[in-house]
N, C-alpha and C positions, 0 to 999 in steps of 0.2 A: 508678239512679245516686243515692246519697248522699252529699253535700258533705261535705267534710271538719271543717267545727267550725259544731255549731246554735248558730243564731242570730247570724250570722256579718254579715247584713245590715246589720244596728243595729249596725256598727262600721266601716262603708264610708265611704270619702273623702266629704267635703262639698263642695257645689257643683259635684256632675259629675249630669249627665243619669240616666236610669236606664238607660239602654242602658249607658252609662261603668260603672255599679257593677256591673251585675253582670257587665259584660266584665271586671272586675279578678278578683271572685270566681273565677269559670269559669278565667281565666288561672292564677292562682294554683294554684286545685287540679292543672295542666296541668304548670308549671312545677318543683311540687314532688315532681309523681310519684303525687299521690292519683287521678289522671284518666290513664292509661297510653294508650297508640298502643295502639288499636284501639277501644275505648271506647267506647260510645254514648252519647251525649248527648239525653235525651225531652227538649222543651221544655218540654211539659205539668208533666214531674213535676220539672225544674228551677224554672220557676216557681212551683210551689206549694212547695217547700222557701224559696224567698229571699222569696216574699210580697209577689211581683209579678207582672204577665199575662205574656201570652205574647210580646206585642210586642216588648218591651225583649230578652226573651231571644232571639228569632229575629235582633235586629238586633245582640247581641250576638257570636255565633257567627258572621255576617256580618262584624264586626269581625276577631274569632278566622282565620278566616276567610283576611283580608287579610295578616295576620302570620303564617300558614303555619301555624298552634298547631291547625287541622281541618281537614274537609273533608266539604264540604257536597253532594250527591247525591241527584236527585229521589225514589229509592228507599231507599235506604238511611239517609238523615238527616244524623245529623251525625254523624263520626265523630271521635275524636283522633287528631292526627296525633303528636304531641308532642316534644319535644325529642330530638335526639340528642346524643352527648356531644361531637361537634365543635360543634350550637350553646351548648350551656353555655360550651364553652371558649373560641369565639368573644366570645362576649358582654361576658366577665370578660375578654377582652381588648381590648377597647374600652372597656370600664366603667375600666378603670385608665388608660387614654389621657384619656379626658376627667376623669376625678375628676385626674388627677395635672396636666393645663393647667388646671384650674380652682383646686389649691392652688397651683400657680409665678402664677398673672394675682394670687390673694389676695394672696398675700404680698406682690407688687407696690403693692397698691389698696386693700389694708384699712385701715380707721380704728383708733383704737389702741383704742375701744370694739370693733369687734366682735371684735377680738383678745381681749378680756377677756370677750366675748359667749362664744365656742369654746372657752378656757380653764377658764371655768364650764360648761356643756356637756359636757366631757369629765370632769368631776368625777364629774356627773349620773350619768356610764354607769358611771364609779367602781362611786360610790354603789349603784345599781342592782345592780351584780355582788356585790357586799359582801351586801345584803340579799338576794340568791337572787330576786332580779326578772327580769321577759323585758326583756333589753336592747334590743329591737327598738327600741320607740319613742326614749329615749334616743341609740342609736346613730341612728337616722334625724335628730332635732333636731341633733345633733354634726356630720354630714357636710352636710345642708342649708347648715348658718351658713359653713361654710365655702366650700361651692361657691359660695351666694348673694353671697360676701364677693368672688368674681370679677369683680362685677360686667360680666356677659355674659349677656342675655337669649337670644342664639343657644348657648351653653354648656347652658346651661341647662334649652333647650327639648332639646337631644341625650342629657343625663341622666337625664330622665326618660322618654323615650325605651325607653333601654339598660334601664333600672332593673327595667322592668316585667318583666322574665324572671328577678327575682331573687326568691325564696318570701317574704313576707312573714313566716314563721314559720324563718327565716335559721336562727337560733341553736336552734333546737329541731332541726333537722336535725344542724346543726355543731356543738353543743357548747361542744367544743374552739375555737370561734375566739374564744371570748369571754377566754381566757388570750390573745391573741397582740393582738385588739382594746385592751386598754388601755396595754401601753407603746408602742405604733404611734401612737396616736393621742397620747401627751406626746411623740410625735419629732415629730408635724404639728404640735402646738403650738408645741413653743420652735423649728421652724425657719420658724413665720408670724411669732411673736414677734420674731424674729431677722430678719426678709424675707431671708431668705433660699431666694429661688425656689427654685432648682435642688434644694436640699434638699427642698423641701415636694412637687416634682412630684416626685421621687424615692422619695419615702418613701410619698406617695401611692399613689403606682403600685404600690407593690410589698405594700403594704397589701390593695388588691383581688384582686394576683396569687395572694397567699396565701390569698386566701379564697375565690375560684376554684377553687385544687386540692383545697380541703379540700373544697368542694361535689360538686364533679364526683370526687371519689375513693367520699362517701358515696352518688351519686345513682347511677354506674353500677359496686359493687363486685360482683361475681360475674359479671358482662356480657361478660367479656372473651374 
């Protein structure tokens, strides 16, 4: 087994356990396709790739595990189970329910700073696309400010949730959605600007919708 990007470790979330990191890692590779249904997963030679014992990876795939993403087997080890295209499609159909009550509560609740917080933010991802940059991070600070702008710590805790089944490498997969990501996100702007809920859960939603098909179009094309 070979992970998908060396040196991958020294770019993992901060202040999560090491069991946490390198459940994101292993998810990741899972979710995007680089780790396929059938898959073996050694511990041994997963931990010596991320540059950690064995521990955290056993308790990892434990995790894995509980979210259906393997399957774990006195003999056989660990296996991938891994996504099917109804759960992609599932997911990004949920990811647009709560990202679109999380822009209709914003627009509701925001201050007129973080409105201008989001409006700069979207520049960023602008920006970002103009220079030939990986929009990931940019787009993640963009949609964060907004969900955070809900103010709903149960909202919250379901987004991140949902989130983890989307490739952290989004745009390298999709391309294409980074054309359709910037005038979507000036409709979420001038209708938070605007409070105008119903626009912002509308546009929201339909924001994820599309980048749901475009995922599940690339992840299962010849499968059919």
């Amino acid at each position: 087994m070979t992970l998908g990007y060396p040196g991958r470790w020294r770019r993992l979330r901060l202040g999560a356990t090491a069991r946490d990191r390198v459940a994101d890692v292993l998810r990741d590779e899972i979710v995007s396709g680089r780790l396929r249904a059938g898959d073996r997963i050694d511990l041994d030679e997963a931990a010596a790739e991320l540059g950690t014992s064995r521990t955290p990876v056993r308790e990892a795939t434990l995790a894995l595990q509980h979210e259906g993403l393997v399957q774990i087997a006195p003999r056989s080890g660990v296996t991938v189970v891994g996504l099917r295209r109804r759960d992609v499609e599932d997911n990004f159909a949920l990811m647009a329910t709560l990202s679109g009550t999380a822009a209709g509560w914003a627009a509701e609740r925001m201050t007129t700073e973080q409105i201008e917080e989001v409006r700069a933010l979207a520049e960023r991802v602008r920006a970002a696309a103009a220079g030939g940059q990986d929009l990931a991070g940019p787009n993640f600070l963009f949609h964060r400010a907004v969900n955070r702008a809900s103010d709903s710590v149960r909202l919250l805790t379901l987004l991140r949730q949902t989130g983890r089944i989307i490739p952290t490498d989004f745009f390298h997969l999709v391309p294409e959605q980074s054309t359709c990501a910037l005038p979507e996100h000036d409709e979420i702007v001038a209708a938070l600007a605007a409070r105008d809920a119903a626009g912002a859960r509308r546009i929201a939603e339909e924001h994820l919708v599309t980048a749901g098909r475009l995922l599940v179009a690339r992840m299962f094309s010849g499968t059919e």
